[in-house]
Every structure is written in C-alpha cells, then in structure tokens.
C-alpha positions in Angstrom: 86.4 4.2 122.9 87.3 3.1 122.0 86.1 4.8 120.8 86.9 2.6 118.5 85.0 2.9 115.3 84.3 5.0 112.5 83.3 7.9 114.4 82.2 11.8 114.4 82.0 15.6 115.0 83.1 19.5 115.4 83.8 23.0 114.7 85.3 26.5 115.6 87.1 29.5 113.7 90.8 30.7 113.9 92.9 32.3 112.5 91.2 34.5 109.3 92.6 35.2 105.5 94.8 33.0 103.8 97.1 30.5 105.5 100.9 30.0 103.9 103.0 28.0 104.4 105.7 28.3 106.9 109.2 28.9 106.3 110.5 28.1 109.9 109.2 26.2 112.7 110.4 23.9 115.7 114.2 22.9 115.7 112.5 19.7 115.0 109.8 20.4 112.8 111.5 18.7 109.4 111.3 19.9 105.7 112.7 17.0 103.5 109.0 17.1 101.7 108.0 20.6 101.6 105.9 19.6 98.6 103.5 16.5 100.6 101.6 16.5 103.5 100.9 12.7 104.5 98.0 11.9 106.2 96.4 9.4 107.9 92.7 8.9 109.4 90.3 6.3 110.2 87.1 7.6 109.4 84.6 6.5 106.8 83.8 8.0 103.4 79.8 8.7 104.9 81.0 9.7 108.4 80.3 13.9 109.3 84.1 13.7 109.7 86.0 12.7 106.4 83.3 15.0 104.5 84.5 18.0 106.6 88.1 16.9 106.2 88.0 16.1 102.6 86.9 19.7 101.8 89.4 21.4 104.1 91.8 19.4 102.1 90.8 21.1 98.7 91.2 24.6 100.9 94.7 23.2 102.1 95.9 23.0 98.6 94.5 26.0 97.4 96.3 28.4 100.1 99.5 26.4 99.8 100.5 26.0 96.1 102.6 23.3 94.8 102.0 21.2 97.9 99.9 18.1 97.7 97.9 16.5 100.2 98.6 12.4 100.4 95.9 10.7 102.2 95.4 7.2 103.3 92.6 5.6 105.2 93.7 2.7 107.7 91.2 1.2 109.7 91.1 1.7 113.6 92.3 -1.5 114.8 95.2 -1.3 112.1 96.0 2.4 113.5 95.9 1.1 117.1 97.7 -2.1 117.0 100.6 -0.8 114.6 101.0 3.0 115.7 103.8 2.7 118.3 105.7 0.3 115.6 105.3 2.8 112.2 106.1 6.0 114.7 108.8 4.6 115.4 110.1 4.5 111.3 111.0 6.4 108.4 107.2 5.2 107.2 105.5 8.1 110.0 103.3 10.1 108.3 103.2 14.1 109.2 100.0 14.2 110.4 97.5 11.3 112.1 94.3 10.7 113.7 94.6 8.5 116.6 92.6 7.5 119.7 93.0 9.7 122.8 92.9 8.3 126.3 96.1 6.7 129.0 96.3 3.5 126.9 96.6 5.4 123.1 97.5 8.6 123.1 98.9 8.7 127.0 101.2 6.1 126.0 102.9 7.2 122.7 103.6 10.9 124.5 104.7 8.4 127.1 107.0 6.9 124.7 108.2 9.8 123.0 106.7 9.2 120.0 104.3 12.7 119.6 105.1 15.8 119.4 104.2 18.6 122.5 102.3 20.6 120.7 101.8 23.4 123.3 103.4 26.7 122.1 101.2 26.5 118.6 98.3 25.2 120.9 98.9 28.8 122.4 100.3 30.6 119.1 97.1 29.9 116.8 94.5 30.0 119.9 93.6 26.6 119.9 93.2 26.5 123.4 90.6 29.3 123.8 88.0 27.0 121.2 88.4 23.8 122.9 86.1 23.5 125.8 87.5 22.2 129.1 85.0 19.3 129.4 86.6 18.2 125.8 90.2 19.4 126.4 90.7 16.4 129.0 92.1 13.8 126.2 94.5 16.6 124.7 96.7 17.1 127.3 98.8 14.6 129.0 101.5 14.3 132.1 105.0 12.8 132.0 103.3 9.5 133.1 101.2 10.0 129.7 97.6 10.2 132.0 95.5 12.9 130.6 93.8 15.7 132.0 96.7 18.0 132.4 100.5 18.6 131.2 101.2 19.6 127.5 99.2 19.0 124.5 99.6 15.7 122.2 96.7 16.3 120.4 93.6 18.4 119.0 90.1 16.9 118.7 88.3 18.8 116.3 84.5 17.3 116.9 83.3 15.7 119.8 81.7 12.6 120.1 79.2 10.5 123.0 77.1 7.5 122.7 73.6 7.2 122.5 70.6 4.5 121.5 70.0 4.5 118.0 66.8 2.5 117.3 64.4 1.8 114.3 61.4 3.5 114.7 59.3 1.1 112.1 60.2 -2.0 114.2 58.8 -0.2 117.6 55.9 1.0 116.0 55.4 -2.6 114.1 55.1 -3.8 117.3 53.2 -1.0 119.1 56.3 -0.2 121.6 56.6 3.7 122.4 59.9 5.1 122.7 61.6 3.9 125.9 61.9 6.8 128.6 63.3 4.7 131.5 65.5 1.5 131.8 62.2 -0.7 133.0 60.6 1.0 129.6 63.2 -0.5 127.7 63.7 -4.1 129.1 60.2 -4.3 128.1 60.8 -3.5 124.7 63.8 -5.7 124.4 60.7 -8.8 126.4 58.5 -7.7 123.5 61.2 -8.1 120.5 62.3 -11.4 122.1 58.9 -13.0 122.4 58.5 -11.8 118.5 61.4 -13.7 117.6 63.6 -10.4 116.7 66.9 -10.3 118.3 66.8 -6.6 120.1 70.4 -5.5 120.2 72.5 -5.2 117.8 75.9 -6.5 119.2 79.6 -6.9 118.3 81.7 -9.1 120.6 85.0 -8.9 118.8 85.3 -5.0 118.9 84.6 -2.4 120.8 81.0 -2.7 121.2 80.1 -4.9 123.7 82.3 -3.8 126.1 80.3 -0.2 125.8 77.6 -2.5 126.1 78.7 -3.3 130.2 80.4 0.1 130.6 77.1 1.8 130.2 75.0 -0.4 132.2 77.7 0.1 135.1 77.8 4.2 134.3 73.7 4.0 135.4 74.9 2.8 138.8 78.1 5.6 139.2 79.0 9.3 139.4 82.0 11.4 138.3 84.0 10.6 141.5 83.9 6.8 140.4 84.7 7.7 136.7 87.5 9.8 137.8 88.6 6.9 140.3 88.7 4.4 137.7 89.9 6.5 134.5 92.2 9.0 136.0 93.4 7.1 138.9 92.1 9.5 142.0 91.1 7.0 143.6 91.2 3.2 144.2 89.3 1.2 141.6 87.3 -1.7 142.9 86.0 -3.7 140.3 83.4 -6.1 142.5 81.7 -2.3 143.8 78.5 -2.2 143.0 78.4 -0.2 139.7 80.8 -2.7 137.8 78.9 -5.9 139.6 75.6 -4.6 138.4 77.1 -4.1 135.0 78.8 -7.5 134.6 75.5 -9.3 136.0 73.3 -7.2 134.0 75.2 -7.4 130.4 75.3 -12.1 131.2 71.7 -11.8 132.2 70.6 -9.5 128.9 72.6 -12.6 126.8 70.3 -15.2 128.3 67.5 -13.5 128.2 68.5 -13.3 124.4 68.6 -9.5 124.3 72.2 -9.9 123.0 73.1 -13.2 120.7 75.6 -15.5 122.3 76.3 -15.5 117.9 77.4 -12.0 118.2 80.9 -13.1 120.3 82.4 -13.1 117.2 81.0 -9.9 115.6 82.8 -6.8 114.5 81.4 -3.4 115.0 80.5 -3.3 111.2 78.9 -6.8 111.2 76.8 -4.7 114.2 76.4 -1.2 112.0 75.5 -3.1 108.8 72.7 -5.3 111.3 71.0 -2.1 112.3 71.3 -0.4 108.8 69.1 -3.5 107.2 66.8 -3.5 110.1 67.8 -6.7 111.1 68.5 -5.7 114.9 66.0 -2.8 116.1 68.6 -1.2 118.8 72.3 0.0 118.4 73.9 1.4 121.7 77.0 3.3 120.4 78.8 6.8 119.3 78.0 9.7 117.5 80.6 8.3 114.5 77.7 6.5 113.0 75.3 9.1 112.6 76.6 10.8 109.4 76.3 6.3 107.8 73.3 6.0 109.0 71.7 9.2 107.8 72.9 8.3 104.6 72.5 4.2 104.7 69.1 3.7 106.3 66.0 3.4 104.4 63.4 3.5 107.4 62.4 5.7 110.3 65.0 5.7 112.8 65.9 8.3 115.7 68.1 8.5 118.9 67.6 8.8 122.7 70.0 8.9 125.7 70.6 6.0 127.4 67.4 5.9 130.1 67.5 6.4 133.8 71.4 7.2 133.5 73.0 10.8 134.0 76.2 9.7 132.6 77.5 8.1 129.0 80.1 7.2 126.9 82.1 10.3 125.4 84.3 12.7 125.3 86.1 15.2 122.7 86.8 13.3 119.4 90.0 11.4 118.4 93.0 13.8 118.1 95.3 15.3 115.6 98.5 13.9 116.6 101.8 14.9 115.0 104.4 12.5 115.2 107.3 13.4 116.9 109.7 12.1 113.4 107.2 13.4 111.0 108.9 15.5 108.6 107.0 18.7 107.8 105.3 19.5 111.2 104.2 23.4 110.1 101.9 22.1 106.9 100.8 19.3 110.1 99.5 22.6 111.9 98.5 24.4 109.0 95.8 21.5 107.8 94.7 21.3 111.7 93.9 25.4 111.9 91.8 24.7 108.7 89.7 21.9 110.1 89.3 24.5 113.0 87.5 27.0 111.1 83.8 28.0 111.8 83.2 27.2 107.5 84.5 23.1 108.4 83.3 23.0 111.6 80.2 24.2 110.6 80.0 21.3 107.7 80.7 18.6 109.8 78.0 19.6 112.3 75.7 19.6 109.3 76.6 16.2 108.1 75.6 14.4 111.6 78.8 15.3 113.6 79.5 16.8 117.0 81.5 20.3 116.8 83.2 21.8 119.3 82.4 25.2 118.5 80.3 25.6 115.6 77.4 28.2 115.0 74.6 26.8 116.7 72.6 29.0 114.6 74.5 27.4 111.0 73.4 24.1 112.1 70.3 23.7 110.0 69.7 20.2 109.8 66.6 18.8 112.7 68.3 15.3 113.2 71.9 17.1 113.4 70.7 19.5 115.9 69.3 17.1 118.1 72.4 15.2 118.1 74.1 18.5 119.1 71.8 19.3 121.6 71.9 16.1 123.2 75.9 16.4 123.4 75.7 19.7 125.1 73.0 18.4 127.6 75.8 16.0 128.8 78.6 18.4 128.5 76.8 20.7 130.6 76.1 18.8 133.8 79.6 16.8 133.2 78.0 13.7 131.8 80.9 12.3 129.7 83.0 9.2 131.3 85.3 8.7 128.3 85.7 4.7 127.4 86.0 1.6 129.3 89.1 0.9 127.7 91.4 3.7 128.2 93.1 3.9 131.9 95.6 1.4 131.1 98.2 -0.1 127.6 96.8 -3.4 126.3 92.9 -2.7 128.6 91.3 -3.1 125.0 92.3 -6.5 124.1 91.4 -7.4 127.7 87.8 -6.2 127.4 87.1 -7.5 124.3 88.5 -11.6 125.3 87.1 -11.3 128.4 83.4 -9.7 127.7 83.9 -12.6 124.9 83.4 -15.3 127.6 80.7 -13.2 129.2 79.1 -13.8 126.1 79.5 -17.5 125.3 79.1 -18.3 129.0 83.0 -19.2 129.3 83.2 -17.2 132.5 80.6 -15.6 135.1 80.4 -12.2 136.3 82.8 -12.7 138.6 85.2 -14.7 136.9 84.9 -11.6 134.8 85.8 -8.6 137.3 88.4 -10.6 138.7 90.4 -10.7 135.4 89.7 -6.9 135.2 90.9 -5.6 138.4 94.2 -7.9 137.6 94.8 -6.1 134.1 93.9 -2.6 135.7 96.1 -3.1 138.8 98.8 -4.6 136.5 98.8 -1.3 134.5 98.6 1.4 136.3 101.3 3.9 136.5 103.1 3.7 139.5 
C-alpha cells in the first residue's frame, strides 16, 4: 500500500563473523565511491524500522573501515512520484527503499531501472529466510508482475493492517471491544450520537482507499485477490465484493463514521488525530505501531479487522538496488546486515513485523501480539497486498476518485466505473 506510509517490521540471520567489503562483483556493479554508501528510506525516526536500520548502520561502518554510510530520508510520495526520474540520473543512490507491487517496483524492473538481484539472492541465502507468502513482491516477470521471475528486491520486515483503537474512549463510553462487523457499526452508532467522529480518515493519501479495500476484502477470497492483483482472472469491478465496498465506505460518510472534512487529509493529519485521541479508530498498517507506542499517552490496543478472513499486507517495502548505482557490493553488504537474527530481532522488539526473527527474543507483550497476529494471517493465506498495486498511475486513481466518494461528487457506481476503466487501461497485455 500503499502501503504507503511510514511503515514497519522483520528479521532473520545470514551469513556469520565479520562482513568486508568486496573487491569484485557484477560486470556492472560500479566502484567510483568505494568510500560512501548512499541511502535512501522513507521511514520515520519512531518507526520499528529506521531504529533497526540505524543500528545496523553503526555495524556497517564498523566491519567496513573508511567507508561511510550517507543517509537521507525522503518521504513516500516524494520516493514514488520522482523514483523512475532520479533512477534514471547520475543523482541514484546505491541503495533504496521503495514500494513493491506491479505499479512500483513491477514497473521500474519493467523499465530497466533495478538491478536482478538473483545470483546474491542465492549466494548469501537470502532466499531460504524469506517466506513464500512474503516472497510474492520480490520477484517479478519480464512484464514486471510479481510473484515469479528474478528478484528486484528484499523486504526485510513484513507488514499488514489492522484496527488500532483507543481503549479510554470505548471504555468512556462503556463499548467492549468489537468482535464482529455488526459489533463495530454499533460502536462507530454510539461515537456518532456522542458527537465524536469514529474514524480517523485521510482522503488525500493512501488511507481511505484501504478504507474501501478492506470492506470489499470481507466479501472476497484469494481467487478474487489473485484475479484482481495478479491478473488470473478477469476483474469485474461492479461484482459483489467491490459493490459492497464502494456502497459501504459512501454510506459509513453519511452516516458520519468518516468526515466528508477528511477528503483533504494526509495520512499524518490521520496518525497525529488518533495519537491526540481526537478520532477513537485507525484502520491501517503495522508501520505505525513502533509511533504510536512511543507517541500515545492513553490505553490503546489492536484487533483484526472483524468478520473478515483476509486483510491488507504483505512482506514489507523492498531493498532495491538501482540498476546505475555505483557501489552495488556495499548495496548487498548493508542488506545481509539488516538480515541478521541481532537486527531482526530489534526491529521485532520496537513494534515491527520480522520475517524471521526469534520468536522466543521477542519480549515485548504488545510486540508479540502484533507478531502473532501477522502469522495468524500468513498462515491461512490472509494477505491481499494493496488496492493500489495491479496497475502504473492506480494510486493517484484511488485516491481522486475515493475523493469524490467522499465529498459526494460521485456515487458508488460512478465510482467502480472509473476503476474498471483505469484497471482495464493498465493492464499488461
């Protein structure tokens, strides 16, 4: 999604003892730097993520002496509206996190503009600690769809959505935890007739649109997500899942679950909401927990979206070497780091997702939970990835169009019918 966001999660061990740096590599691998490793990530300071990467950064410069680490944070939208542009230039930095999916990732392999990563996928065992449920995103055809071919990328924490909600506010208002979807509606009635506004929302991002995607995931299965995201089958968006999602999402905004206000909101207008209590329910990923364990003041806790056997998720955003980076072997050498059991480990502690962590080194409860949780829907194939992925440009398309579903600028099926013209428009033929 989008994944969109400041997101989360990981772990796993490799290759042991110290790591040097490589005198050789791939015909194209580049050594005009030797002495720099540029990199580039999204994530926030708080998130599980960047405090599992900043450390394995301190362990990068201590096994490779003399060679410095240059970091720079961009934000999401800036990475995915600019990446095919600054891959393209002298300006490409060696190593960069970057959304995985047909429409991100799919594309720039697509495009020539990543590097196959495939023989050190193979030469440092990457491939044997990446489960297959999470491999899907890494690997990606000649058409650039994913879920087989070579490897563009390495996710080194997974990731899913889930309802984050403020315990204080339910209990204010003597409202249990919600165990079905009817459970919850009725919380969302009570909040509304309180004057409290249930959901926090964020119109202009990615949010929303998860929003819709979920509600339409209660009403599908894995043939439908595989229909729709990997194109093995024909994608009909007036079926009933994506009907009931589209009439469900207009009818929460009248009902005032969701502000018509929140159109214009970004997905940190919605984070900061929930953080100062102002919104008692947040539907989105696993990227926020590390913030919100850190940021929130009151009891809070998590739950998987009711009466639905399928969510949001997938493995985490990738590692993706660009094809013109210049020192491609320190690229791989900072990734086999961030693979280790010791940072994998640490990120699952700080509210993140491994991939193959200790179970038994994860000590924090709410961490735990979140891990247990993830491997619930691993383990009976619950992850649908994002609604955003299957096709280039499908984002922007979501977000103007769920927009109008919002403001009332377009019904539900006004709605669909500009979907299934973007989708059909984009898909490989």
């Amino acid at each position: 999604m989008l994944t969109a966001r400041r997101r989360a999660a990981a772990a796993a061990a490799v290759l042991s003892g110290t790591l040097l740096l490589a005198s050789c590599g791939d015909s194209d691998s580049g050594s005009s730097d030797a002495k720099t490793l540029k990199l580039w990530h999204y994530e926030g300071p708080d998130s599980a993520m960047a405090q599992a990467w900043n450390e394995a950064i301190k362990e990068f410069e201590k096994t490779h002496p003399g060679v410095k680490v240059k970091f720079e944070e961009k934000g999401f939208e800036q990475i995915q509206k600019t990446a095919p542009m600054v891959l393209n230039s002298d300006d490409a930095p060696d190593l960069m996190e970057y959304n995985k999916g047909n429409a991100t990732a799919g594309l720039l392999s697509k495009q020539g503009l990543l590097t196959d990563m495939t023989a050190e996928v193979e030469k440092r065992g990457w491939d044997k600690l990446i489960a297959p449920s999470v491999r899907t995103t890494s690997q990606y055809d000649a058409k650039g769809v994913m879920g087989s071919g070579n490897w563009y990328g390495i996710p080194n924490y997974a990731e899913y959505t889930m309802v984050y909600y403020n315990k204080d506010l339910f209990k204010k208002y003597d409202i249990a935890e919600p165990k079905t979807l009817d459970e919850l509606t009725d919380a969302m009635d009570t909040f509304v007739k309180n004057g409290v506004t249930p959901l926090a929302n964020a119109g202009a991002e990615y949010m929303a649109q998860q929003y819709l995607y979920q509600l339409a995931l209660s009403k599908a299965d894995r043939s439908w997500v595989d229909s729709y995201e990997l194109y093995k089958g024909k994608t009909d968006f007036h079926d009933a899942a994506w009907t009931y999602g589209a009439e469900t999402f207009a009818d929460w905004v009248k009902k005032g679950y969701i502000a018509k206000s929140s159109s214009g909101t970004k997905a940190e207008d919605a984070g900061v909401a929930f953080i100062a209590g102002k919104n008692p329910i947040l539907f989105s990923g696993s990227w926020w927990f590390g913030r919100f364990k850190a940021e929130i003041k009151y009891d809070w806790g998590t739950f998987l979206w009711p009466d639905s056997k399928m969510t949001l998720g997938s493995g985490g955003n990738l590692w993706v070497v660009p094809k013109g980076a210049k020192n491609k072997d320190l690229a791989y050498d900072f990734i086999n780091i961030t693979m280790k059991k010791k940072y994998q480990n640490l990120l699952g502690n700080k509210g993140g997702v491994p991939v193959a962590a200790d179970a038994s080194a994860i000590t924090d409860e709410q961490s735990k939970a979140l891990i247990e949780n993830f491997n619930t829907l691993s383990a009976n194939d619950g992850l649908a990835f994002y609604p955003d992925w299957p096709v280039p440009g499908f984002y922007d398309v979501l977000v103007s169009e769920t927009q109008k579903l919002i403001t009332g600028k377009a019904t539900p099926d006004a709605y669909l019918d500009a979907l299934q013209k973007a989708y059909d428009d984009g898909v490989p033929q």
